[in-house]
C-alpha positions as a Markdown table, in Angstrom:
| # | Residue | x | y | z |
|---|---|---|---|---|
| 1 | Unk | 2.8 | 35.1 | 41.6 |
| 2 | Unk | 2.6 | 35.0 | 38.0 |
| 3 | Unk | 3.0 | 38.2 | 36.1 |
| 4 | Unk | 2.4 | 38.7 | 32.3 |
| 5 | Unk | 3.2 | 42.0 | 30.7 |
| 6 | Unk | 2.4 | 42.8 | 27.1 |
| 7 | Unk | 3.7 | 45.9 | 24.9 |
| 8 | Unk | 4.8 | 47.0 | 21.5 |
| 9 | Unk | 8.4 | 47.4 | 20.8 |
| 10 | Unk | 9.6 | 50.6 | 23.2 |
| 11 | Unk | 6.7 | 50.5 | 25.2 |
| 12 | Unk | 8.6 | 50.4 | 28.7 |
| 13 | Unk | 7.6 | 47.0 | 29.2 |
| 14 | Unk | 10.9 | 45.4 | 30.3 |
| 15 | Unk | 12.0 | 48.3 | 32.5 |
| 16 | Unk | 8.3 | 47.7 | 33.7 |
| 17 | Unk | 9.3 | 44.0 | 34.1 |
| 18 | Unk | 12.3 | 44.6 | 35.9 |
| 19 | Unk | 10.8 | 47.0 | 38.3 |
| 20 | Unk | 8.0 | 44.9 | 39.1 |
| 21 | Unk | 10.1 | 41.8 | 39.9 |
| 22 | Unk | 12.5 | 43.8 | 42.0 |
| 23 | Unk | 9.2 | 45.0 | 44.2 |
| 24 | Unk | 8.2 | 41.5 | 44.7 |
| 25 | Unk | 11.1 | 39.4 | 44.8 |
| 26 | Unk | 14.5 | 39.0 | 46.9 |
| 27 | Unk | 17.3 | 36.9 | 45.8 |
| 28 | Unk | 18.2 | 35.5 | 43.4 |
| 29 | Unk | 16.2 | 36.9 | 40.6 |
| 30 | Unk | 17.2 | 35.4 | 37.7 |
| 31 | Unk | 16.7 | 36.7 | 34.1 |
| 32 | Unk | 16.2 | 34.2 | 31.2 |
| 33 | Unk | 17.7 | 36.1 | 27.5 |
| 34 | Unk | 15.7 | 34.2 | 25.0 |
| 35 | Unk | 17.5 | 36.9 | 22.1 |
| 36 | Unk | 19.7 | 35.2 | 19.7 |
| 37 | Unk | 21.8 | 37.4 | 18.6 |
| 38 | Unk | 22.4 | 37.8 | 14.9 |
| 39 | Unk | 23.2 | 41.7 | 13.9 |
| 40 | Unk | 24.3 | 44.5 | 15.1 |
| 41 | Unk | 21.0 | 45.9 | 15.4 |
| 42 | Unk | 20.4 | 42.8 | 18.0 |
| 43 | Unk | 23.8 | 43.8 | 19.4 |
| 44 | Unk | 22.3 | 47.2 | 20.5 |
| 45 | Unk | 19.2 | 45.8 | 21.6 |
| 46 | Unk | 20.9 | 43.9 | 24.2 |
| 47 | Unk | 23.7 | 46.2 | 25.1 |
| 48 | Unk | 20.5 | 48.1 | 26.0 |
| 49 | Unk | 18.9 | 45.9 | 28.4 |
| 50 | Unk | 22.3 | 44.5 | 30.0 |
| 51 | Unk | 22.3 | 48.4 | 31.3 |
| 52 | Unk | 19.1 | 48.9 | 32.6 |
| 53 | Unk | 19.6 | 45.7 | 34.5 |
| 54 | Unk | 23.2 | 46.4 | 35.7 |
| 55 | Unk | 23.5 | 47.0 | 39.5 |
| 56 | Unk | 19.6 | 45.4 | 39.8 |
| 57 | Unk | 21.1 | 41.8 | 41.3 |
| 58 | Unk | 19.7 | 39.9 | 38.1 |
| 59 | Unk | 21.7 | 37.1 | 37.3 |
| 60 | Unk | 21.3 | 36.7 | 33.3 |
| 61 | Unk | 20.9 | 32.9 | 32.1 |
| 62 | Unk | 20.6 | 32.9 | 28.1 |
| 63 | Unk | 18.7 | 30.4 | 26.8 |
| 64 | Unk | 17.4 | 30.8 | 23.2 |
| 65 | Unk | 14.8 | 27.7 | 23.6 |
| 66 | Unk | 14.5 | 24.7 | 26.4 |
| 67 | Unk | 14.2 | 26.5 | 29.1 |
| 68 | Unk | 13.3 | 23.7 | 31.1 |
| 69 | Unk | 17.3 | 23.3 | 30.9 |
| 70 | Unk | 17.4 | 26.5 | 33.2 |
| 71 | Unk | 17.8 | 25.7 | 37.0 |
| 72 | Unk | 15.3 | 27.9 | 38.7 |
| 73 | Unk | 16.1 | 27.7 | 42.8 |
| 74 | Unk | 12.9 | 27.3 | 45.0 |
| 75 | Unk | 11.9 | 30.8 | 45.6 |
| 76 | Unk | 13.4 | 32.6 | 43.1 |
| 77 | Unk | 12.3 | 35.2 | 41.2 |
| 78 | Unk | 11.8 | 34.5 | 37.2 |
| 79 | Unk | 11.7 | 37.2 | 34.3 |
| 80 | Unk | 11.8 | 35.7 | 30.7 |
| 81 | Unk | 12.2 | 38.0 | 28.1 |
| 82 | Unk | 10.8 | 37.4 | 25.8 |
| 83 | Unk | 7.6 | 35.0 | 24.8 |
| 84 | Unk | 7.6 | 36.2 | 21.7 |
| 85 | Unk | 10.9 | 35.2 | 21.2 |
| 86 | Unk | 11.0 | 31.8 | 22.6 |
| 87 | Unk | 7.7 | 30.9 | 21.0 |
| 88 | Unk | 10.0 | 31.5 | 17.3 |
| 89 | Unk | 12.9 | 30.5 | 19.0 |
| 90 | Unk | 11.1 | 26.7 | 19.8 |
| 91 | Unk | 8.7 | 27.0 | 16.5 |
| 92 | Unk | 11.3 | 27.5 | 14.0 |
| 93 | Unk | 14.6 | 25.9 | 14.2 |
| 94 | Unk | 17.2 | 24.4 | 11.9 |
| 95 | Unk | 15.4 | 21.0 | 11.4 |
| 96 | Unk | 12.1 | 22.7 | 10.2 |
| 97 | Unk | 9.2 | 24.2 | 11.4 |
| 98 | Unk | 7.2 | 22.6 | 14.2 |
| 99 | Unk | 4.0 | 22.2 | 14.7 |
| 100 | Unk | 1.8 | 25.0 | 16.8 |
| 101 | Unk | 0.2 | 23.0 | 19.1 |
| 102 | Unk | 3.5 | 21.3 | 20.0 |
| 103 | Unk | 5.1 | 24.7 | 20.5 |
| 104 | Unk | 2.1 | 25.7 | 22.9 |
| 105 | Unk | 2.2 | 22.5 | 24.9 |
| 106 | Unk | 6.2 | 22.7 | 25.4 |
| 107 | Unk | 6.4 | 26.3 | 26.5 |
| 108 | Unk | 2.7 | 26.2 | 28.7 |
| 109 | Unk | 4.9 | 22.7 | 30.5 |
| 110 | Unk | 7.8 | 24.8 | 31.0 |
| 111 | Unk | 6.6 | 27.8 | 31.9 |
| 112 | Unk | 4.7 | 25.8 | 34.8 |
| 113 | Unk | 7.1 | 23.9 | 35.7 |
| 114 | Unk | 9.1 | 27.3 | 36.5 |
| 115 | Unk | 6.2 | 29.1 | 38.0 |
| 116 | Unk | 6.2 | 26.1 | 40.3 |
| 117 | Unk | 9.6 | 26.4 | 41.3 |
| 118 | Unk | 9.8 | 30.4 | 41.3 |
| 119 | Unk | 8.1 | 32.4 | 44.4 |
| 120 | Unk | 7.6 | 35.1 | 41.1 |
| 121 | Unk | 7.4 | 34.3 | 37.4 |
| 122 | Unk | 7.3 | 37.9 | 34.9 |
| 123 | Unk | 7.1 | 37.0 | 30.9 |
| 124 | Unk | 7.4 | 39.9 | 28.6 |
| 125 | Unk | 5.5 | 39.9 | 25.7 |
| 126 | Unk | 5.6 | 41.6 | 22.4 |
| 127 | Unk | 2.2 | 42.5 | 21.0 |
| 128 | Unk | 3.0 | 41.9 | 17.0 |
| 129 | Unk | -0.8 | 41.5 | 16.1 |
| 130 | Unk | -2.0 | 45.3 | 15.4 |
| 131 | Unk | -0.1 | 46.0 | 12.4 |
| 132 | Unk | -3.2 | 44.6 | 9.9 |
| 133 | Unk | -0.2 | 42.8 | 7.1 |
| 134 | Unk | -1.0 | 39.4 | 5.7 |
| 135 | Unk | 2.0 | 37.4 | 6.2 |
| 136 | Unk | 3.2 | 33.7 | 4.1 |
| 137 | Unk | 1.6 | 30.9 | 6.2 |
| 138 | Unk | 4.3 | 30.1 | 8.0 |
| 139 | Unk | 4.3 | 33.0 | 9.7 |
| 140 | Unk | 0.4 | 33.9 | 10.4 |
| 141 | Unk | 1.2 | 30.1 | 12.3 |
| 142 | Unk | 3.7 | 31.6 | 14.5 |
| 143 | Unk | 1.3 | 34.9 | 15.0 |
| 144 | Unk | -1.9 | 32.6 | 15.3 |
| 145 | Unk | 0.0 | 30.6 | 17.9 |
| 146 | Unk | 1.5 | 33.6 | 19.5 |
| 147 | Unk | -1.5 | 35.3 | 20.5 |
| 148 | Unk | -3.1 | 31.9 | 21.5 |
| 149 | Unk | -0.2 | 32.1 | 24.4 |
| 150 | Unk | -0.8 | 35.8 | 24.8 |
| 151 | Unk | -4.4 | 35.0 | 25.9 |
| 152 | Unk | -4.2 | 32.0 | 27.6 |
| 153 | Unk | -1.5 | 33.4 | 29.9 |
| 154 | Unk | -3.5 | 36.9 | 30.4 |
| 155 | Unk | -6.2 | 34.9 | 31.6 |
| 156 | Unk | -4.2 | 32.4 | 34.3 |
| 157 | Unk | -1.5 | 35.8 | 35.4 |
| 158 | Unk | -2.2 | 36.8 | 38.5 |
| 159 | Unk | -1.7 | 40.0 | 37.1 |
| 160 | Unk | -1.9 | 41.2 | 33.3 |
| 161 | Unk | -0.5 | 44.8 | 31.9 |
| 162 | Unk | -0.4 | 46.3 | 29.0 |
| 163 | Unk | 2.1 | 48.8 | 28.2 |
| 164 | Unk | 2.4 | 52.0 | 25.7 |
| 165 | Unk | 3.8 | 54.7 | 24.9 |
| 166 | Unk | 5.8 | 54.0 | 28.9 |
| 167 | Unk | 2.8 | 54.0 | 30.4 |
| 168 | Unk | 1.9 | 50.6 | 31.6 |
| 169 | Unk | -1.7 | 49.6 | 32.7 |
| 170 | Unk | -2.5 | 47.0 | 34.5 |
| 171 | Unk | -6.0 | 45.3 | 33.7 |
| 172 | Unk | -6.0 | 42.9 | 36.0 |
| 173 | Unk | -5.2 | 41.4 | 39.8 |
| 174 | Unk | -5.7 | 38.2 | 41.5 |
| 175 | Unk | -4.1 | 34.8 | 42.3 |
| 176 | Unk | -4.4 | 32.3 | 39.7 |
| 177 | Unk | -2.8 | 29.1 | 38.8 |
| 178 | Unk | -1.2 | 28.4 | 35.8 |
């Protein structure tokens, strides 16, 4: 099954994540870190999660970008955290800028190739599109880009939620393929 969960920042959506997974999956359930970790600020954020998962049975793999490199067992159960992340983590790195549509086509290859391997795949997703600012080009890419993935993968998840304010609604339900 293939799970995609959308939210602003605080809206409950990775403690929804976690407790979704945990309903569906056994052993081992394996959570992909896509943070990088650059402040203190950062620091908090994932002092933060590391304790709401402790004691769940997640085994934490962090992996800024290629996760293809991460060996998902047959069967296991997947939660990357987050898209958002990976998708600037893969678009902008230390050579440059890369190109959109190579961005989209590495992380929709990868993210199949786990979902084939995984009996359940959740990505958590940060909705950063309501705020109505013009950004420098560079960045309305990575937004542009970003909510390209955001749709595409709402429309192939077998289910789709949105959360807010910790309330998290789920718009749709079904078996799709990715």
């Amino acid at each position: 099954m293939f799970i995609f969960i959308s939210g602003q920042a605080g809206s409950g959506k990775s403690r929804y994540a976690e407790e979704r997974l945990s309903e569906l999956s056994g052993t081992p359930k394996i959570y992909i870190a896509c943070a990088k970790v650059y402040d203190e600020e950062m620091r908090e954020r994932v002092r933060k999660h590391q304790a709401m998962r402790e004691g769940k049975g997640f085994i934490t793999v962090e992996k800024a970008n290629d996760l293809a490199d991460v060996i998902i067992p047959k069967g296991a159960g997947v939660l990357i955290e987050s898209l958002t992340i990976w998708a600037a983590n893969e678009m902008f790195t230390a050579e440059g800028m890369r190109e959109p549509g190579y961005v989209m086509d590495k992380i929709c290859d990868t993210l199949s190739g786990i979902t084939a391997r995984a009996e359940n795949t959740v990505i958590v997703a940060d909705d950063v599109f309501s705020d109505g600012m013009k950004y420098d080009d560079m960045t309305e890419k990575y937004i542009i880009m970003l909510s390209s993935l955001h749709r595409k993968f709402a429309a192939i998840a077998d289910e789709a939620t949105e959360c807010f304010a910790g309330q998290c609604v789920q718009y749709k339900r079904g078996r799709n393929k990715l």
